[in-house]
C-alpha positions in Angstrom: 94.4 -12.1 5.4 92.8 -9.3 4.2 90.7 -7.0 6.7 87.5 -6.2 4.7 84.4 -4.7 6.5 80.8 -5.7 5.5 80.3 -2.2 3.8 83.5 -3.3 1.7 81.9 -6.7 0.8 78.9 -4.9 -0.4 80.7 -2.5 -2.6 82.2 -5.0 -4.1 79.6 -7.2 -5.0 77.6 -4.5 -6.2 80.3 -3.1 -8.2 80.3 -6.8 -9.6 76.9 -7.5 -9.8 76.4 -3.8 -11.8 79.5 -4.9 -14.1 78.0 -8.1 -14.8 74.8 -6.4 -15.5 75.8 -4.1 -17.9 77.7 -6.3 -19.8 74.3 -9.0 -20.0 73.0 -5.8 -21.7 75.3 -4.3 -23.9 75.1 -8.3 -25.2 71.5 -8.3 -25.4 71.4 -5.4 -27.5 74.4 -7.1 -29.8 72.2 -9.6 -30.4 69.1 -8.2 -31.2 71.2 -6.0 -33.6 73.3 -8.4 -35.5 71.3 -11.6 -34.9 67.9 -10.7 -35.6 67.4 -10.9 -39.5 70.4 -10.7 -40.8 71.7 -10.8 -44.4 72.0 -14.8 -44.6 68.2 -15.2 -43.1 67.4 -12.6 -45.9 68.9 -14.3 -48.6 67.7 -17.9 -47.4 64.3 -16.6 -47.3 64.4 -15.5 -51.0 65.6 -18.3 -52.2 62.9 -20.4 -50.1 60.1 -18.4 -51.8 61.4 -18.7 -54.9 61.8 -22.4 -54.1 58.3 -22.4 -53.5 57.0 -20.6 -56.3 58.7 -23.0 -58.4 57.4 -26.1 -56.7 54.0 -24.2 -57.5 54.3 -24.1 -60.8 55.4 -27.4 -61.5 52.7 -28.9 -58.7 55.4 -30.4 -56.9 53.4 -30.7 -53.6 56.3 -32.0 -51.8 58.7 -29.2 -52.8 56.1 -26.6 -51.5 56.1 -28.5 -48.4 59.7 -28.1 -47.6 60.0 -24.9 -48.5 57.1 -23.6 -46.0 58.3 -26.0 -43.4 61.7 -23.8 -43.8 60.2 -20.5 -44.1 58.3 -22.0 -40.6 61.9 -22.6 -39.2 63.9 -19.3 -40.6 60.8 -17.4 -39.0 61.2 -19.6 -35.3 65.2 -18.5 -35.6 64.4 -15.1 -35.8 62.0 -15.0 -32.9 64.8 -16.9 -30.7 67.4 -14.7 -31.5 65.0 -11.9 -30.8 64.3 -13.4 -27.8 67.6 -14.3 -26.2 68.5 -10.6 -26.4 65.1 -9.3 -25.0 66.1 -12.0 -22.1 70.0 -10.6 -21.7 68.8 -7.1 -21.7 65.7 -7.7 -19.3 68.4 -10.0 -16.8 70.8 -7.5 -16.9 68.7 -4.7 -16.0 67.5 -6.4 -13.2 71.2 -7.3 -12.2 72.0 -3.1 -12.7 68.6 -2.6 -10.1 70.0 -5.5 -7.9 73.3 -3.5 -7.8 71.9 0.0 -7.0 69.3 -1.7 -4.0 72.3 -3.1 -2.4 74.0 -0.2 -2.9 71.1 1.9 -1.1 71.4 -0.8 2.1 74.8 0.2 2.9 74.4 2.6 6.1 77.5 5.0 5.2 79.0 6.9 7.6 78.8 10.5 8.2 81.7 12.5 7.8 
């Protein structure tokens, strides 16, 4: 077995904990950057409107419908994309400050 003191243990898991928690938000930040509105949202909302102005035209009421009800659905995507990275970059901040108060509990030696 492995001697490890309790100041070891807590170096460790706030080495981890502060790994963990800069990963949650370096991903955060991916995903608020590539997920947000992207170039397939873009296009699908262009073609929705143009759906729509078409069904206007024509009066087709349940065309117009649709393609609010989709605009209404590309727009909730957005916001939950935007709002899973806002969550991994808020948890993982809290992870990095989790990491540094255990950190500061440690009673190191003096030399």
């Amino acid at each position: 077995m492995i001697p490890i003191s309790l100041r070891d243990l807590q170096t460790i898991m706030a080495a981890a904990v502060f790994a963990l928690g800069s990963l949650c938000v370096l991903l955060g930040i991916f995903v608020l950057m590539t997920r947000g509105y992207s170039k397939e949202v873009q296009a699908l909302a262009a073609h929705t409107a143009q759906l729509g102005q078409k069904g206007l035209a024509q009066d087709a009421t349940g065309l117009v419908t649709s393609a609010s009800d989709l605009v209404l659905a590309i727009n909730q995507l957005v916001r939950t994309a935007s709002g899973v990275g806002v969550f991994l970059v808020f948890f993982g901040s809290l992870m990095i400050s989790a990491a540094y108060w255990v950190l500061t509990q440690i009673h190191w030696p003096v030399a």
